[in-house]
VEXDREN-2710 file (C-alpha; in Angstrom, 1 decimal):
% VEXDREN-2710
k/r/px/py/pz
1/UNK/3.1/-5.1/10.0
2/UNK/2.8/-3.9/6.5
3/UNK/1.9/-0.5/5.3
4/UNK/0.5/-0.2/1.8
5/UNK/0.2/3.1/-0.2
6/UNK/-2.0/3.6/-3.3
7/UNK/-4.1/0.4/-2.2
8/UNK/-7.3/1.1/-3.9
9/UNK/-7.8/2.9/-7.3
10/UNK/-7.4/6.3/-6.9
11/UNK/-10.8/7.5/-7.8
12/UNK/-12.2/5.2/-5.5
13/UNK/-9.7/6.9/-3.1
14/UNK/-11.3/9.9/-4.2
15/UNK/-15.2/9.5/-3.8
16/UNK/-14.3/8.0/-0.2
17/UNK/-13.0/11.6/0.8
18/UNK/-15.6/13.7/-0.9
19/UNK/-18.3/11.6/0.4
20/UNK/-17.1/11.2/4.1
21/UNK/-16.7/15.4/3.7
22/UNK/-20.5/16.1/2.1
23/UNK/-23.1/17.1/3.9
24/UNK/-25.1/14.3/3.9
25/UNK/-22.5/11.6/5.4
26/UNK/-23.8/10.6/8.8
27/UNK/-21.1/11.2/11.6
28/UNK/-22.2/10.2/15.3
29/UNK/-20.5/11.8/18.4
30/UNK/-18.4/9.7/20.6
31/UNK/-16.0/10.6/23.9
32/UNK/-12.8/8.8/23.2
33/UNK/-11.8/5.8/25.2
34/UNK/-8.1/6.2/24.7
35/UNK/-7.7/9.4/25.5
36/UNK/-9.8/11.6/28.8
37/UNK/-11.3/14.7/28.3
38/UNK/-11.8/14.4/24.0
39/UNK/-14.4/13.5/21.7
40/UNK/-13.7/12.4/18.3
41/UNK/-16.9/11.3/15.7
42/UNK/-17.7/7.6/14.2
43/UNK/-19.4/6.4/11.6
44/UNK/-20.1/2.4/11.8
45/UNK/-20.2/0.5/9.1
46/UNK/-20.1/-2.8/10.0
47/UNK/-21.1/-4.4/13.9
48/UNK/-22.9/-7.2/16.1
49/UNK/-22.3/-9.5/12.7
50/UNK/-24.1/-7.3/10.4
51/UNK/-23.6/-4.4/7.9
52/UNK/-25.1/-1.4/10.0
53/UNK/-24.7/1.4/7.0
54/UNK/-26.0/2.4/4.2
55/UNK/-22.5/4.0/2.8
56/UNK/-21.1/0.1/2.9
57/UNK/-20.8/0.0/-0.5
58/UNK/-17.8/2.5/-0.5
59/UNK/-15.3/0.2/1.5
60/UNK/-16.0/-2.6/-0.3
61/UNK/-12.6/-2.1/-2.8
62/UNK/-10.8/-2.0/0.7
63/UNK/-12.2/-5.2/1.6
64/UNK/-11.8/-7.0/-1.6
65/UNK/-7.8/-6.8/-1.1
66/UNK/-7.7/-7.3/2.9
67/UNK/-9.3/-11.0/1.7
68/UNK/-10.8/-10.9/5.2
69/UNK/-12.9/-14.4/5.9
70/UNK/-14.6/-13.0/9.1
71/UNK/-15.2/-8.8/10.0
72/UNK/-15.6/-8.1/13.4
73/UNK/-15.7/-4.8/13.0
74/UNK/-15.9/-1.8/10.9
75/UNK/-15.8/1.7/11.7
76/UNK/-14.6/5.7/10.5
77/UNK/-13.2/7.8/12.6
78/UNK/-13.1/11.7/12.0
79/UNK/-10.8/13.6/15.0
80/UNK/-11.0/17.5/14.4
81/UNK/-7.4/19.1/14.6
82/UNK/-5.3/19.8/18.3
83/UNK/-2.2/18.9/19.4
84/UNK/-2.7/15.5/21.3
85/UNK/-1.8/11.9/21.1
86/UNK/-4.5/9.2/21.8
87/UNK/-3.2/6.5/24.8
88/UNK/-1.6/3.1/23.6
89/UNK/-4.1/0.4/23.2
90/UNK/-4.9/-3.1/21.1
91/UNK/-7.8/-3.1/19.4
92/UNK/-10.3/-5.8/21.3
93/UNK/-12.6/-7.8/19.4
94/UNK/-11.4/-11.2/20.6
95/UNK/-10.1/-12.6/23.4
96/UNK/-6.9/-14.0/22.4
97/UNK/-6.0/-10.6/20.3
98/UNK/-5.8/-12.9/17.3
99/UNK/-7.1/-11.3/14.6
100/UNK/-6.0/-8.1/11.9
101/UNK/-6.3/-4.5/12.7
102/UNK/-5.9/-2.8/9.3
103/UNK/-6.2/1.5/9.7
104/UNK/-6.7/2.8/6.1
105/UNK/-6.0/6.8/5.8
106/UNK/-8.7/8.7/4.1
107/UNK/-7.0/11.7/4.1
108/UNK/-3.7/13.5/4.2
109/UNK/-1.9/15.4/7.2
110/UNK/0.1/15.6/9.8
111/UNK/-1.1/13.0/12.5
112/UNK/0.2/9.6/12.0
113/UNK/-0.6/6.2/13.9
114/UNK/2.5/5.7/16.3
115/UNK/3.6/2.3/17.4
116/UNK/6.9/1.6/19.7
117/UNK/8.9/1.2/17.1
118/UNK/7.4/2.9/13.7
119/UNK/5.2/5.6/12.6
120/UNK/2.8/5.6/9.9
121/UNK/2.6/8.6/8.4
122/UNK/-2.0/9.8/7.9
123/UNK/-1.0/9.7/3.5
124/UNK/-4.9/9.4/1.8
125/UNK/-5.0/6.1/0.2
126/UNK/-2.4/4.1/2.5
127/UNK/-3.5/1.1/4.7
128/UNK/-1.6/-0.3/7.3
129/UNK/-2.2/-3.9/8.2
130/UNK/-1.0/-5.6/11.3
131/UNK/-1.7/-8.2/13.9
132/UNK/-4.5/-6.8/16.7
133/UNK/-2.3/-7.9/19.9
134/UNK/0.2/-4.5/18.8
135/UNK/-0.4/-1.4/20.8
136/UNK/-0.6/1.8/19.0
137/UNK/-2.3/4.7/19.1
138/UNK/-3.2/7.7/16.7
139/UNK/-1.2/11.2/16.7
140/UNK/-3.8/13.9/16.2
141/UNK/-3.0/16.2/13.3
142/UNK/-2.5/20.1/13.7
143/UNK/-2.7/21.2/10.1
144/UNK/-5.8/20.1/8.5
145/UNK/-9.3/20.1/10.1
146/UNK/-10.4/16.8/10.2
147/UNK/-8.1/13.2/10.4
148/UNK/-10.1/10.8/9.0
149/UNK/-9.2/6.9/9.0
150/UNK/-11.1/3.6/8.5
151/UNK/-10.4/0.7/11.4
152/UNK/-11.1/-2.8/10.4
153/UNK/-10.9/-5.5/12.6
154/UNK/-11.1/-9.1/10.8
155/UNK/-10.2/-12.9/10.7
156/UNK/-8.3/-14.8/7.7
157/UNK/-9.3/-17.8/8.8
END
């Protein structure tokens, strides 16, 4: 696992914020599958082996430096502020679990993604990179109103 801070250009950084908290950024509503009786909403930039938004552009910088050779998938998540913790999962997009999960933090606060034996704190412009088989699970933030991350799942090979 490896946890990266500054790890795009900072107005880069920037735009990705003020465009995921505009008016005209699409958000979809989803219930959560790691945790009952919540709702979080997605935005999907990338899935079923094609680009599936029209905001792609903006994680492309993200990309560049993961030097991914195959995405699986691509997707923002936006949880709205309460006191909860999601339930320990692996992301799944292949069977053997061998691929990258890579969680980039598009804003600051208080949540953090919690693993058994770490915690990455939600810092805006941090990415944390590590093999798909590790549970983790995100810690819901209390002191801003929205948590919003980036989950890539890729190959290198």
């Amino acid at each position: 696992m490896n946890t990266f801070k500054n790890f795009i250009d900072k107005s880069k950084a920037d735009t990705i914020e003020k465009i995921f908290l505009g008016m005209d950024f699409p958000w979809y509503y989803s219930e959560n599958k790691t945790l009952e009786n919540s709702s979080y909403m997605f935005h999907s930039f990338y899935r079923d082996n094609q680009i599936n938004s029209k905001d792609y552009y903006l994680i492309e910088p993200i990309l560049d430096k993961l030097k991914s050779k195959n995405i699986l998938n691509i997707r923002a998540n936006l949880c709205f502020k309460r006191p909860m913790k999601c339930s320990w999962h692996c992301d799944e997009w292949t069977d053997n679990l061998k691929h990258k999960t890579a969680i980039y933090y598009v804003n600051t606060n208080n949540g953090c993604t919690e693993f058994k034996n770490k915690k990455v704190k939600c810092v805006k412009n941090t990415i944390v990179v590590f093999d798909a088989d590790k549970e983790h699970r995100a810690v819901i933030q209390t002191d801003t109103e929205a948590r919003m991350v980036i989950n890539f799942n890729y190959e290198l090979n």
